[in-house]
C-alpha positions in Angstrom: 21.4 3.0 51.7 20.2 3.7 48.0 17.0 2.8 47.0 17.4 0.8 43.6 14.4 0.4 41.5 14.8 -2.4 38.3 12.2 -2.6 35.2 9.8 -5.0 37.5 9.0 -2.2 40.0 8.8 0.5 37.6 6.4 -1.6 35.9 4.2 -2.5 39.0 4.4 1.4 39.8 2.9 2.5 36.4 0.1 -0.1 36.7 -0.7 1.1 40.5 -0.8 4.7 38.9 -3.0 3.7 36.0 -5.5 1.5 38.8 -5.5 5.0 41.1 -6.1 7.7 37.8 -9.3 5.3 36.9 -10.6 4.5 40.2 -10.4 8.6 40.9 -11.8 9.7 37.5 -14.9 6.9 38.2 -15.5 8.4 41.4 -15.4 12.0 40.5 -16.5 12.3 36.8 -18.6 9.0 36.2 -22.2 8.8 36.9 -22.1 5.2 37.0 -21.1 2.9 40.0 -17.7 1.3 39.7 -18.4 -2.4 40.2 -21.8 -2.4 39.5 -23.3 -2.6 43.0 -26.5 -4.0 43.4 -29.7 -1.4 43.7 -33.0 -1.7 45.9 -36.0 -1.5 44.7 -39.7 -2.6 46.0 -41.3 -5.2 44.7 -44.6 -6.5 45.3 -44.9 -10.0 45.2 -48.1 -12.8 45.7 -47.7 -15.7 47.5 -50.0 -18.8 46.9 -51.1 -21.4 49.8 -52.8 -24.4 48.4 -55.5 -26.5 50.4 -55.5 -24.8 54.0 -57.7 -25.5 57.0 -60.2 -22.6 58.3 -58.0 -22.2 61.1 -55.3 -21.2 58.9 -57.2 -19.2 56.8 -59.2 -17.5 59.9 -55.6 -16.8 61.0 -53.7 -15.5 57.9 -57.0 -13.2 56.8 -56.6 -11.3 60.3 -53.7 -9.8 58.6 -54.9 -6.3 56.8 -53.0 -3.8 54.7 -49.5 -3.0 56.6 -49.1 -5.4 58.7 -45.5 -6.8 58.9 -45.2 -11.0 58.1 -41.6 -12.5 57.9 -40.8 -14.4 54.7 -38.1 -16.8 55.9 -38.5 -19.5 57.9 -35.2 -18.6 60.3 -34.4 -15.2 59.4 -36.5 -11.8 59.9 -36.9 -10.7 56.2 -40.1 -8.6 56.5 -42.6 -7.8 54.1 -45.5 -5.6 54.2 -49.1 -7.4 54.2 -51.1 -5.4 50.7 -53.8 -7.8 50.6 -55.0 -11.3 51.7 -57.7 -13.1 49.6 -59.1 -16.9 50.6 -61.2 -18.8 48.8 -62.4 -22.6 48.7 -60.0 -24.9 47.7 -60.6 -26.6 44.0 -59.4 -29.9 42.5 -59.8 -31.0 39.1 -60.5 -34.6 39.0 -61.2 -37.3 36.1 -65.0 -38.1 35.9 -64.7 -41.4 35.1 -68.1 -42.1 34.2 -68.2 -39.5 31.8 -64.7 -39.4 31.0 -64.5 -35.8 31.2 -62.0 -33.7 33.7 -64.8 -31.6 36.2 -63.7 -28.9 39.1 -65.1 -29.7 42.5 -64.6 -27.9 45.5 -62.5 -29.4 48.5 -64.9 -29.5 51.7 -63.4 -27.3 54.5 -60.3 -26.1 52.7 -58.9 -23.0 51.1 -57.0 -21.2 49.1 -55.3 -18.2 50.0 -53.1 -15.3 48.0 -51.1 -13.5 50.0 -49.8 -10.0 48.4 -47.0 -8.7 50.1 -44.3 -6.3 49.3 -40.9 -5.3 50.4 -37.4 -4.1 49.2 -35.7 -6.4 47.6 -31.4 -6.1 46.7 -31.6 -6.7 42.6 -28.6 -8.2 41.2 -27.9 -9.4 37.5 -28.9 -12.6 38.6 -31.9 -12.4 41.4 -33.9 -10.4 43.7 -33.3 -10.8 47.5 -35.2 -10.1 50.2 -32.2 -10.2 53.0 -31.7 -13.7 52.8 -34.8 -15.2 51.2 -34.6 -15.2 47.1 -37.5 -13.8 45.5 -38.6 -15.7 42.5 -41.5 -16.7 40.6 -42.0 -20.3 41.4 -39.7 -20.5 44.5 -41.6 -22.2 47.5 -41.2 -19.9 50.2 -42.3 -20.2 54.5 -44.1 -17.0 55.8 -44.6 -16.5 59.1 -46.5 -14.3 61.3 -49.1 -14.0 64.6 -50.9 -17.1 64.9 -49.5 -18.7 61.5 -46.5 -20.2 59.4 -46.7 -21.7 56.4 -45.1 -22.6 53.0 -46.2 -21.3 50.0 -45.3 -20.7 46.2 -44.6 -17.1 44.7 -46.7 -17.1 42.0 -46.7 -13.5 40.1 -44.1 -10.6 41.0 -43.8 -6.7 39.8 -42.6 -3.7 40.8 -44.2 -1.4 43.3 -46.2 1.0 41.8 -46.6 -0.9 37.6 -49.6 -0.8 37.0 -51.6 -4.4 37.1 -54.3 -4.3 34.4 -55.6 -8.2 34.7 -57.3 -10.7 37.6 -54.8 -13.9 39.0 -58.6 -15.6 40.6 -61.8 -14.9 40.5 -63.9 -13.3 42.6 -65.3 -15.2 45.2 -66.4 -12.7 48.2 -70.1 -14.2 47.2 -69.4 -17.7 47.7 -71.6 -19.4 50.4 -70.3 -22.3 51.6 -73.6 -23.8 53.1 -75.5 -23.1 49.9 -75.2 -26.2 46.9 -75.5 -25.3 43.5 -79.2 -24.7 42.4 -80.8 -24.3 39.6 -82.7 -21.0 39.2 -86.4 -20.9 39.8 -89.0 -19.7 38.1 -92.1 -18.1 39.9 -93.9 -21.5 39.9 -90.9 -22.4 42.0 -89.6 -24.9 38.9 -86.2 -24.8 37.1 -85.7 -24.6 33.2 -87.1 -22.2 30.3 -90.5 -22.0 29.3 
């Protein structure tokens, strides 16, 4: 039996030939990846919870530099603790008397930034962190000892940029038991003399 070979099959041979040459000269010669595979990269990311309970916060602020917190609420897409900040929860509200907007401070709830960060799978069109995507304004659940909760990503960068500006303000010398007082003067009244 002779093999018989018409225009059709000499044409799907060339093209087979043609696909083989360029896929072997892009893996040999080329420094670039053929199909544009996605890269890793770490990336540090902060995580906001809004109006939490101390319990919560006593919980979540156990957590110190390297601990391991998952950032999915049914997968196991870990990220590495950097820093955990709480402070009391704020509200700005219409004074109606004065008809001015004023910040007051929500009794017995807090605010907590979570920085975390992780290796992320970067795409053209997202980060991923397994199967969680990492975005600036996605809500996301993270979970860990004692604690689960959802939260907002609110500021991301990679490992290692350097960050030159605050997201909060400081408020390590807050006391919650303390109202707002005037200060003093040695005669033990307020106001300039």
């Amino acid at each position: 039996m002779k093999l018989k070979l018409n225009v059709l099959d000499w044409v799907v041979i060339g093209v087979l030939a043609l696909l083989i040459l360029f896929l072997g000269y892009q893996l040999i010669f080329a420094e670039q990846p053929i199909f544009n595979a996605p890269e890793e990269q770490m990336m540090v990311y902060q995580i906001e919870f809004r109006r939490r309970t101390p319990e919560f916060r006593d919980a979540i602020t156990m957590r110190t530099e390297g601990d391991i917190v998952y950032v999915s609420a049914h997968d196991r897409d870990e990220a590495e603790v950097l820093e955990v900040i709480a402070w009391p929860a704020q509200v700005i509200e219409l004074d109606r008397i004065n008809n001015a907007y004023i910040t007051s401070i929500v009794p017995n709830h807090y605010d907590i930034l979570l920085t975390v960060r992780s290796n992320v799978v970067v795409t053209d069109r997202e980060f991923r962190n397994g199967s969680t995507s990492i975005r600036i304004g996605a809500p996301t659940v993270v979970r860990g000892l004692g604690f689960a909760a959802e939260g907002v990503i609110i500021d991301m960068w990679v490992y290692g940029e350097y960050r030159d500006f605050e997201l909060i303000e400081d408020w390590e010398d807050y006391e919650e038991d303390i109202p707002y007082e005037e200060e003093n003067d040695e005669n033990g009244e307020g106001g300039d003399e």
